[in-house]
VOBA-1610 file (N, C-alpha, C; in pm, whole numbers, padded with zeros to 5 digits, always signed):
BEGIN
Unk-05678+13165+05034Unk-05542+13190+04992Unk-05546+13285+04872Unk-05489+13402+04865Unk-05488+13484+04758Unk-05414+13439+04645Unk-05465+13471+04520Unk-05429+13423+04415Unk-05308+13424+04381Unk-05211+13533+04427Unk-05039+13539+04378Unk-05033+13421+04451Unk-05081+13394+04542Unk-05003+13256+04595Unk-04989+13145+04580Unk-05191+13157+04499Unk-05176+12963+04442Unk-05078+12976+04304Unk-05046+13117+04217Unk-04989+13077+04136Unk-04831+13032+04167Unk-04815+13105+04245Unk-04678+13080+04258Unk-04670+12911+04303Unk-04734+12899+04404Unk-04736+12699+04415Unk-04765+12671+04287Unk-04869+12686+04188Unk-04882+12652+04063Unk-04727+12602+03978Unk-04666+12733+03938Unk-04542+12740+03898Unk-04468+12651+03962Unk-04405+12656+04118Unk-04325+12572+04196Unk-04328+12450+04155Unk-04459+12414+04122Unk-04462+12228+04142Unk-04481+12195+04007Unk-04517+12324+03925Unk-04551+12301+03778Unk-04664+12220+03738Unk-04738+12294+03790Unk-04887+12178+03796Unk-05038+12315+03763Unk-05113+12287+03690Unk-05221+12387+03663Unk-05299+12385+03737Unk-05345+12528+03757Unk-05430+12586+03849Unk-05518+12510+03863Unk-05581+12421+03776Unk-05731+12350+03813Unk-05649+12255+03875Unk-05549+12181+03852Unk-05514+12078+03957Unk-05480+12058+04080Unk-05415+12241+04080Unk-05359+12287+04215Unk-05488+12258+04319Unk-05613+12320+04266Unk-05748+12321+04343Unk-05841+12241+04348Unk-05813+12142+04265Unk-05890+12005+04259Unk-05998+11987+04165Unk-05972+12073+04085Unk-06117+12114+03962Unk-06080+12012+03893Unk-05983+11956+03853Unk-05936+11779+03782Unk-05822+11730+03806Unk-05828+11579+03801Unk-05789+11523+03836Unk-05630+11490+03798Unk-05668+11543+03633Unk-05530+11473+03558Unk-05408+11625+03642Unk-05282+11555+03625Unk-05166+11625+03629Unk-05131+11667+03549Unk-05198+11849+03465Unk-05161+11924+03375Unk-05023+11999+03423Unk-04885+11970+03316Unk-04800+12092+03402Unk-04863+12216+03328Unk-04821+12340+03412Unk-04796+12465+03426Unk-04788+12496+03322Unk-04677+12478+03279Unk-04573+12524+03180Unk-04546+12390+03035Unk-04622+12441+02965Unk-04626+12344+02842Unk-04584+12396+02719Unk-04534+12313+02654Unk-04445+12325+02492Unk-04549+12334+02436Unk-04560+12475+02325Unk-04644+12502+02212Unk-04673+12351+02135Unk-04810+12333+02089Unk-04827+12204+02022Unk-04946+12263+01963Unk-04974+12249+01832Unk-05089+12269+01721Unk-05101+12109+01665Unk-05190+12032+01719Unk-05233+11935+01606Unk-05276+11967+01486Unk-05276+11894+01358Unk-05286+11957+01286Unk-05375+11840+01219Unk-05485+11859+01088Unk-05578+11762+01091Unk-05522+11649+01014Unk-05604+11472+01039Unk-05513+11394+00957Unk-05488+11460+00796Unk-05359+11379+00756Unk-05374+11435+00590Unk-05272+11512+00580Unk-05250+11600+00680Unk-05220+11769+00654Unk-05103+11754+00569Unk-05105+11819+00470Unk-04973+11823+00360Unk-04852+11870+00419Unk-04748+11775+00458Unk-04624+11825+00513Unk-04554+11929+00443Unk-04542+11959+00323Unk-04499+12090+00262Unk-04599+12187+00323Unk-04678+12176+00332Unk-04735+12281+00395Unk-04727+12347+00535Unk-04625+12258+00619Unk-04628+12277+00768Unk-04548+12398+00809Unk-04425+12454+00725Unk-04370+12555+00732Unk-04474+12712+00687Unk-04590+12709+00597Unk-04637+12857+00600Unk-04769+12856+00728Unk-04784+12737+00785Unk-04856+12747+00894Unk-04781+12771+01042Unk-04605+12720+01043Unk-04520+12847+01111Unk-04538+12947+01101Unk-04514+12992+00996Unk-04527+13121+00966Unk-04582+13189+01009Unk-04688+13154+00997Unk-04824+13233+01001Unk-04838+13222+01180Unk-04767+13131+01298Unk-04808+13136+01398Unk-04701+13233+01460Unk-04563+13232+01392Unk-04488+13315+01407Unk-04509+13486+01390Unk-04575+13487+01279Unk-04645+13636+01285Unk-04758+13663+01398Unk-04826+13598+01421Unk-04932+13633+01499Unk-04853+13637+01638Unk-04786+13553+01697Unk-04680+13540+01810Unk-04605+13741+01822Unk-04575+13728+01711Unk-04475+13855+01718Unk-04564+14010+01697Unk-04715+13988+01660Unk-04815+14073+01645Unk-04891+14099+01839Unk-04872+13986+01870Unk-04931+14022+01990Unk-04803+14063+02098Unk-04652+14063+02058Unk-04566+14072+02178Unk-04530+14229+02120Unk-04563+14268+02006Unk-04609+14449+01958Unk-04730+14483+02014Unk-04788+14460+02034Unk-04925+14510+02084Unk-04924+14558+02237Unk-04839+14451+02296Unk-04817+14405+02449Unk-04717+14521+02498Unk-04607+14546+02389Unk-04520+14569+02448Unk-04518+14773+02391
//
């Protein structure tokens, strides 16, 4: 099966490519919400310049891209 196709089933069912093909087991979706753990401790005043900072890099690579 050519690859536009498993992605597109990928997408459809919202399920990741390794699951689509059986490479594991768990049910990864597709399509997942940005999440940075961050280590125990982490100083909550501090959680906004580590936005920041993912926000620049976010907007550094959609200049690069685009």
């Amino acid at each position: 099966m050519p690859d536009n196709i498993k992605l597109k089933l990928a997408k459809h069912f919202n399920v990741s490519l390794d699951y689509l093909l059986g490479a594991i087991d768990e049910e990864i979706p597709l399509v997942r919400e940005s999440r940075i753990d961050l280590p125990k401790g982490f100083p909550p005043e501090e959680i906004p310049k580590v936005q920041e900072y993912i926000r620049l890099i976010v907007d550094a690579g959609k200049r690069k891209r685009g």
